[in-house]
C-alpha positions as CSV (number, residue, x, y, z in Angstrom):
1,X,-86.7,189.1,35.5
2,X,-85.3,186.7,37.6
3,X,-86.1,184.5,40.8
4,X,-89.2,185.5,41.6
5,X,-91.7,185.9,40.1
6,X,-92.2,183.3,42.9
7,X,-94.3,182.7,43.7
8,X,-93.0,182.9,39.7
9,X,-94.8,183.3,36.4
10,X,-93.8,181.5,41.4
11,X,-89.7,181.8,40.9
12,X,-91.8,182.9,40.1
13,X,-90.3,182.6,38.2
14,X,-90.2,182.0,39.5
15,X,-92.4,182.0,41.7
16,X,-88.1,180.9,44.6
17,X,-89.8,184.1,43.1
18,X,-90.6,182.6,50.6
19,X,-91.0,184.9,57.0
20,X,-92.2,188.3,56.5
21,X,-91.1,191.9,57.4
22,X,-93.0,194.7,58.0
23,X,-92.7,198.1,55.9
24,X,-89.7,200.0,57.5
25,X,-91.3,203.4,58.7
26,X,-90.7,205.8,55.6
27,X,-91.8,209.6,56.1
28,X,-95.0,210.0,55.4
29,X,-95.5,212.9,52.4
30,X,-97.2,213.0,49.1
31,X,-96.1,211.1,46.4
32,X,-94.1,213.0,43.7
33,X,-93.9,212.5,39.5
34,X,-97.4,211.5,39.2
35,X,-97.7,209.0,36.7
36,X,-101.0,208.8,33.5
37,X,-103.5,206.0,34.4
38,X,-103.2,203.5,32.0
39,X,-104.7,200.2,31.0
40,X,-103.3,197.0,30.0
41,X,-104.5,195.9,26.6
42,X,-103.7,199.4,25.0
43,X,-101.0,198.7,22.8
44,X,-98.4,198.3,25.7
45,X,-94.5,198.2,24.5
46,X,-93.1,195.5,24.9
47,X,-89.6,194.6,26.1
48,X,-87.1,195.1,23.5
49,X,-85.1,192.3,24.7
50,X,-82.0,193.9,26.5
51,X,-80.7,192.5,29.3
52,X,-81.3,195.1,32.5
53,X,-78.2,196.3,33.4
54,X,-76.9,196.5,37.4
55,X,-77.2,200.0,37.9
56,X,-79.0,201.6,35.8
57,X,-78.0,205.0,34.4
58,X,-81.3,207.0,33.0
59,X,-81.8,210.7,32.3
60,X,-80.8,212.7,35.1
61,X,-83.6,210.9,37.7
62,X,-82.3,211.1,41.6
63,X,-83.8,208.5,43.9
64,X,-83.0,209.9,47.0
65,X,-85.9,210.5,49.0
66,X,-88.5,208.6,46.9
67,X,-90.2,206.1,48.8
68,X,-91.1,202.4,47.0
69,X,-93.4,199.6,48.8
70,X,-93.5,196.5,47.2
71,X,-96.1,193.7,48.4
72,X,-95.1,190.4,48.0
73,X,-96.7,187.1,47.5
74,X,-96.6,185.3,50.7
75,X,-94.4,184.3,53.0
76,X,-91.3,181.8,52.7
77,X,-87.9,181.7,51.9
78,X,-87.7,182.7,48.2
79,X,-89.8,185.6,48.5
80,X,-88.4,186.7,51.8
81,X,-84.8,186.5,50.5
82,X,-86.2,188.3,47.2
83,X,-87.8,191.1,49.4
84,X,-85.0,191.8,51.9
85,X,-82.6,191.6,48.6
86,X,-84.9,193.8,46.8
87,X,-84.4,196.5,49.7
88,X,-80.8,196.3,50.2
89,X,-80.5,197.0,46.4
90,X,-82.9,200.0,46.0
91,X,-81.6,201.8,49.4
92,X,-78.0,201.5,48.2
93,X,-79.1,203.8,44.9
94,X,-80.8,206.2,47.8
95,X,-84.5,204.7,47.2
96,X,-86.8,204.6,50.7
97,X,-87.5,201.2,50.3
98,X,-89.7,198.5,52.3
99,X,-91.9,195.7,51.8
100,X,-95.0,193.6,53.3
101,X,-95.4,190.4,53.3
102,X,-98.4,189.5,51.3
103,X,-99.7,186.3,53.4
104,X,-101.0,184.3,50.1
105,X,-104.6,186.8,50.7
106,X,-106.1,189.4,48.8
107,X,-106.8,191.3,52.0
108,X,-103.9,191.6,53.7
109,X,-102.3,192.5,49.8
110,X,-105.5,195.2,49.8
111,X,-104.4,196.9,53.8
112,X,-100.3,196.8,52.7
113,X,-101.3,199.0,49.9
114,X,-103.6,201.0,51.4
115,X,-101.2,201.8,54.0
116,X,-98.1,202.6,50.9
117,X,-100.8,204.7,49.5
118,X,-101.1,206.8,53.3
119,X,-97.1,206.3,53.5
120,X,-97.1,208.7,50.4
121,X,-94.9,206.0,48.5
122,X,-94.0,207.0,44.9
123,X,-93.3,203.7,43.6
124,X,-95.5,200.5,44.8
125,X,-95.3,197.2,43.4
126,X,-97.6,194.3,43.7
127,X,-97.3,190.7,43.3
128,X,-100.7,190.2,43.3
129,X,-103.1,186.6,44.2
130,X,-106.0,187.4,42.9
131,X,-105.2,190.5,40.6
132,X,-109.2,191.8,40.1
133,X,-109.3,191.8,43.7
134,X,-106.6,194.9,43.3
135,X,-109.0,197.1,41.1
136,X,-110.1,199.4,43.4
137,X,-106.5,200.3,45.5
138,X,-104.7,200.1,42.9
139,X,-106.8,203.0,40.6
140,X,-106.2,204.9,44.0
141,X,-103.0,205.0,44.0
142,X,-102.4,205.6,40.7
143,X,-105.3,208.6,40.6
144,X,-102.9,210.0,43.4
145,X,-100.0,209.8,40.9
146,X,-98.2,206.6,42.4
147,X,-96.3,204.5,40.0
148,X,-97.7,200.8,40.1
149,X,-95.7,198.0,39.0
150,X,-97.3,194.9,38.3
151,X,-95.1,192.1,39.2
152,X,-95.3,188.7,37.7
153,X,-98.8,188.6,37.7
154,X,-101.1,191.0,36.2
155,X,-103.2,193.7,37.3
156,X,-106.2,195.5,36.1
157,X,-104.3,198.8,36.0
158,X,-100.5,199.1,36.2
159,X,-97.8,201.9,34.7
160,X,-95.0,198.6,33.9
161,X,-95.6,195.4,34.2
162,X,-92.9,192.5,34.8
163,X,-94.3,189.6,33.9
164,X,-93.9,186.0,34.4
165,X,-96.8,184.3,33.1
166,X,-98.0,181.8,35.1
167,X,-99.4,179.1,32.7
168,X,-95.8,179.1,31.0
169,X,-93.9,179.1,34.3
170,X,-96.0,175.9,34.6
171,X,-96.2,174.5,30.8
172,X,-91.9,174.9,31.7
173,X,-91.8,172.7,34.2
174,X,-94.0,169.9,33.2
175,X,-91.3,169.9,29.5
176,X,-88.6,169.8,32.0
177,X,-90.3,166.9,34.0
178,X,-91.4,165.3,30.7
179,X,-88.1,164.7,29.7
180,X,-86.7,163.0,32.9
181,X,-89.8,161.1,32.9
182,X,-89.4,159.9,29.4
183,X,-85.9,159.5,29.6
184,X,-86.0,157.3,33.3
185,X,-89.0,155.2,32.2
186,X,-87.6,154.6,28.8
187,X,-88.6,151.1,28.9
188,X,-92.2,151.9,30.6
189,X,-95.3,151.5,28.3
190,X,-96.5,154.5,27.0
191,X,-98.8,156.9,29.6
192,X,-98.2,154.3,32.6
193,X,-96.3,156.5,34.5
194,X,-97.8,157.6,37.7
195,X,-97.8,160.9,38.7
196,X,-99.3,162.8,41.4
197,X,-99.8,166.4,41.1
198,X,-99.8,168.4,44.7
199,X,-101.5,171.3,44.7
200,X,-102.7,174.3,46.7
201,X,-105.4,176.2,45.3
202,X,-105.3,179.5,47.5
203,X,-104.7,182.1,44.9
204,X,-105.1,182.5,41.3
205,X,-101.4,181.6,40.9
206,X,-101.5,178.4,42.1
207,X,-104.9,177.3,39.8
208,X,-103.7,177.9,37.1
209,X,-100.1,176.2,37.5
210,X,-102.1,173.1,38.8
211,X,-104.1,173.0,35.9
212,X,-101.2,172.8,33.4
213,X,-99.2,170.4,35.5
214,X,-102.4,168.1,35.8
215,X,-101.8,168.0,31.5
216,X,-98.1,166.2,31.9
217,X,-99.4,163.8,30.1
218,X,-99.6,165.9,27.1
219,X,-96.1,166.7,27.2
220,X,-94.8,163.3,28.4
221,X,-94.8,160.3,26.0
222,X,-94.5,157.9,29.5
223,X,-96.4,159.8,32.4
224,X,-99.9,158.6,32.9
225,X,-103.3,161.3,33.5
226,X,-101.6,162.5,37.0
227,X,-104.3,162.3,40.0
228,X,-104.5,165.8,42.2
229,X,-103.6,165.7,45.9
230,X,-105.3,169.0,46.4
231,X,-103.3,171.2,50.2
232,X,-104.5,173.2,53.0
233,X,-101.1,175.5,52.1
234,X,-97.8,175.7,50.5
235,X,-96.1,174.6,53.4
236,X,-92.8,172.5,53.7
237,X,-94.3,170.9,56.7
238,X,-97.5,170.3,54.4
239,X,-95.4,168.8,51.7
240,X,-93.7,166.6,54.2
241,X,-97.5,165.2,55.6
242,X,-98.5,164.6,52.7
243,X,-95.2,162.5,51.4
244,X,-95.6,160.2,54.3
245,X,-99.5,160.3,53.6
246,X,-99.2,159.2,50.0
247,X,-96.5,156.4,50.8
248,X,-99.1,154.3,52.5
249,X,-102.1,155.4,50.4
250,X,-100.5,155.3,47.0
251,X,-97.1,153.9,47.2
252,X,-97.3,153.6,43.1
253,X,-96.6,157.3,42.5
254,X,-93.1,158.0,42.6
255,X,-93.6,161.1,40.4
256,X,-94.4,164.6,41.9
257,X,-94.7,167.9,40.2
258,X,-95.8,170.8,42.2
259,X,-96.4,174.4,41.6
260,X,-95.4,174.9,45.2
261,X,-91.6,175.0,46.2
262,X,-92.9,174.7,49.6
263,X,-94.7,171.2,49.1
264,X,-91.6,170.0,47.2
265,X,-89.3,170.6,49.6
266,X,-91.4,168.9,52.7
267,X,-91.7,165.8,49.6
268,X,-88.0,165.6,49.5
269,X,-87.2,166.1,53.6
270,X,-89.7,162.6,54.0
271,X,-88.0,161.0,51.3
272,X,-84.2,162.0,52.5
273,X,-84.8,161.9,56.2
274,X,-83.1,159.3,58.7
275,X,-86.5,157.3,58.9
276,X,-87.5,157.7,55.6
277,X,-88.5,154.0,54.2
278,X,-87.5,155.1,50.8
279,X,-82.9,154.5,50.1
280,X,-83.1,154.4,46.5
281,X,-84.2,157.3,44.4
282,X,-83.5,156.1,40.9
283,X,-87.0,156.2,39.7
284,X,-88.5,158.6,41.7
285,X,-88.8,162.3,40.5
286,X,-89.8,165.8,42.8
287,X,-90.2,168.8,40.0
288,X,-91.6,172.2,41.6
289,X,-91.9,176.0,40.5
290,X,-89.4,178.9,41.5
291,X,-87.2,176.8,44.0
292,X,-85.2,178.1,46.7
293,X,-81.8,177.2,48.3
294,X,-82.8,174.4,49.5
295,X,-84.5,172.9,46.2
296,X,-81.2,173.7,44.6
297,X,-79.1,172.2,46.7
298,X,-81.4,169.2,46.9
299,X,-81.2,168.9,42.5
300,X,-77.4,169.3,43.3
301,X,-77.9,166.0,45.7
302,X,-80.3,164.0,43.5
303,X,-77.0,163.9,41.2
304,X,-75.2,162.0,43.7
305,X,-78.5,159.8,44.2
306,X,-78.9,161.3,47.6
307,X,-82.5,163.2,46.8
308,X,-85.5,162.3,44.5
309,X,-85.9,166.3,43.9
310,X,-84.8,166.7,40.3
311,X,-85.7,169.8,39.1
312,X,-87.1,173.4,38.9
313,X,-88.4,176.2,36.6
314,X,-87.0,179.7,37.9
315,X,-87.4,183.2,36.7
316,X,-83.8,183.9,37.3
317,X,-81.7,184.2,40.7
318,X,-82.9,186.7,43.9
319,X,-80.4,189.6,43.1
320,X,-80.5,189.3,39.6
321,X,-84.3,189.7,40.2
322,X,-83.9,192.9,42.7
323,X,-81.6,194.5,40.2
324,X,-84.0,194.5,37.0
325,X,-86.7,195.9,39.5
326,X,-84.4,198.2,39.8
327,X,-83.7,198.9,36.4
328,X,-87.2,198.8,35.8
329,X,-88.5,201.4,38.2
330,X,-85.6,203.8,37.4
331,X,-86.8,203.4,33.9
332,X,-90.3,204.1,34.6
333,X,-89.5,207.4,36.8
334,X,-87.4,208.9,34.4
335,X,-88.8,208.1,31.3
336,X,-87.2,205.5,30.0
337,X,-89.5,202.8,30.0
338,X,-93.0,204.3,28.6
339,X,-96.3,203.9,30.8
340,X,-98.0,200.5,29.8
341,X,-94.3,198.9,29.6
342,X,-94.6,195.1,29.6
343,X,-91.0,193.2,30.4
344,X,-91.2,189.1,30.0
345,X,-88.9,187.2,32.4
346,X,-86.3,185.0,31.2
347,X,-86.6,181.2,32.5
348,X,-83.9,179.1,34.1
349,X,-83.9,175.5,34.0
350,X,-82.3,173.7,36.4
351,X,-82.1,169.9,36.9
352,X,-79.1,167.4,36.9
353,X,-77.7,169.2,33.3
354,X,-77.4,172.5,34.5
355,X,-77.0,172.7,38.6
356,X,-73.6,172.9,38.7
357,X,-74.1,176.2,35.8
358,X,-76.4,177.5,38.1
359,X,-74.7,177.1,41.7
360,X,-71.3,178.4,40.2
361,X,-72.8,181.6,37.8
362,X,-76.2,182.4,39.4
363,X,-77.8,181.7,36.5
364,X,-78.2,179.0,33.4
365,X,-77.5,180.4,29.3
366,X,-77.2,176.9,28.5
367,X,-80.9,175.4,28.1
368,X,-83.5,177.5,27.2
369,X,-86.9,177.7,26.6
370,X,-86.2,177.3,23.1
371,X,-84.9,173.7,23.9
372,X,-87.8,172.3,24.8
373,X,-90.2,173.2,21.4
């Protein structure tokens, strides 16, 4: 599963898994191949491990005609790019697709698929916030026989689920932060490192992440107990208020991490701009969840010691990410993937090591989770 999930495990993941689009008009009619109810926990199968192919081939299944919905996460680039990529991909294999933004709140995730479930959509997926707030829509639509694909996160209910859990989207990034931390402050004492943790804690999503990254310590010889600078929103304009914020009320942390690719990105544009006080980012670190364009291009920068943004945890690239949804839903409506199917995303690492992998291919084979055990 790849970029996402970002919002995520934020590409999502993540989680980068960011301004919104309204669903496309699809004909309204019932939904068709009614799916079994089914509950996670129940012995779901899990992904064998095969990498989803482009275009998937299946048993005969023709998606032209069948309407999909997917509601996202919030609003931003990542998931905007992953939405609008995410259409073009299913319409050009003759799916009706279309897609809400999510805003970041239950309700409006609750009235987008309320209104798929009136559209007469076949297929709906759902990147929830706060998946127990879903219950109740989501037995709906799949008591009406409406495929539901839980995306990144989970969901009380759900025929397939994708998944990109959070806490390990987050434990990623705070072994990927460790090591530049321990590696740049070689020479530091040990735990004397500050770090500030900048958090937003709107959904469920974005709890838990903070609470892993607020354990750097645990995964860092160097990095001291971080202090929380708890946001309004996961806004690049937020990130940047709080960067010129926390220069003159705690000018001694010149480490960030940041479930929030939004908040990282406003870090870096005060650090980078023409006024910024700040010319020399040797010691200063930015390490965020399911970046975007502009977080990559910012890690390819800090290589050149033009940026302090060093790194990010994805769950893969935005196409790659549309295709196994794809793959997945083709899967699912023709029987290939079983109801209670459970896929795990594959993570992509990207800092100074691997941005020029990443930037040329679309994707990183060279570090893996398994590097950082």
């Amino acid at each position: 599963m790849k970029k996402a999930i970002a919002l995520l495990l934020a590409l999502i993941m993540v989680c980068g898994l960011l301004t919104a689009c309204t669903p496309k008009d699809p004909n309204v009619g019932p939904a068709s191949n009614p799916g079994t109810e089914t509950t996670p926990g129940t012995e779901p199968t899990e992904n064998p491990g095969t990498e989803p192919s482009e275009n998937p081939g299946g048993t005969g299944f023709d998606p032209t005609g069948k309407k999909i919905g997917f509601v996202t996460f919030g609003p931003g680039e990542f998931f905007t790019a992953l939405a609008e990529t995410y259409v073009a991909t299913m319409e050009a294999q003759g799916w009706e697709a279309s897609y809400t933004d999510g805003e970041f709140n239950p309700e409006t995730q609750i009235a987008a698929a309320e209104n798929y479930i009136a559209m007469g959509v076949d297929v709906l997926v759902i990147w929830a916030v706060a998946p127990e707030a879903m219950s109740g829509v989501v037995k709906t639509a799949m008591d009406q026989g409406i495929k539901v694909v839980a995306f990144v996160g989970d969901l009380p209910q759900y025929n397939l689920r994708m998944r990109a859990e959070d806490a390990d989207l987050a434990a990623s990034l705070a072994k990927l932060a460790a090591k530049w931390i321990d590696k740049t402050y070689a020479d530091a004492p040990d735990h004397s490192v500050p770090v500030g943790v900048l958090s937003c804690r709107a959904a469920d999503t974005g709890v838990i992440q903070a609470d892993v990254l607020l354990k750097i310590a645990d995964y860092s010889v160097k990095a001291a107990e971080p202090t929380e600078f708890e946001q309004s929103d996961e806004t690049a304009t937020t990130g940047q208020t709080a960067a010129e914020n926390l220069y003159t009320t705690h000018p001694e942390i010149k480490v960030f991490l940041t479930p929030h690719n939004g908040l990282a990105n406003g870090l870096n544009a005060f650090y980078t701009s023409m006024s910024s006080p700040v010319t020399d980012y040797s010691d200063m670190g930015i390490f965020c969840i399911n970046g975007d364009n502009s977080t990559t291009d910012s890690i390819k920068d800090s290589t050149e010691g033009k940026s302090p943004l060093r790194g990010t945890v994805m769950t893969g690239s935005v196409q790659d990410t549309a295709n196994e949804i794809l793959t997945y839903v083709t899967g699912l409506m023709d029987g290939t993937y079983e109801d209670g199917y459970v896929s795990d995303a594959r993570l992509l690492f990207i800092d100074a090591d691997t941005i020029d992998e990443y930037q040329s291919t679309g994707t990183v084979t060279s570090v893996t989770a398994d590097d950082f055990q």
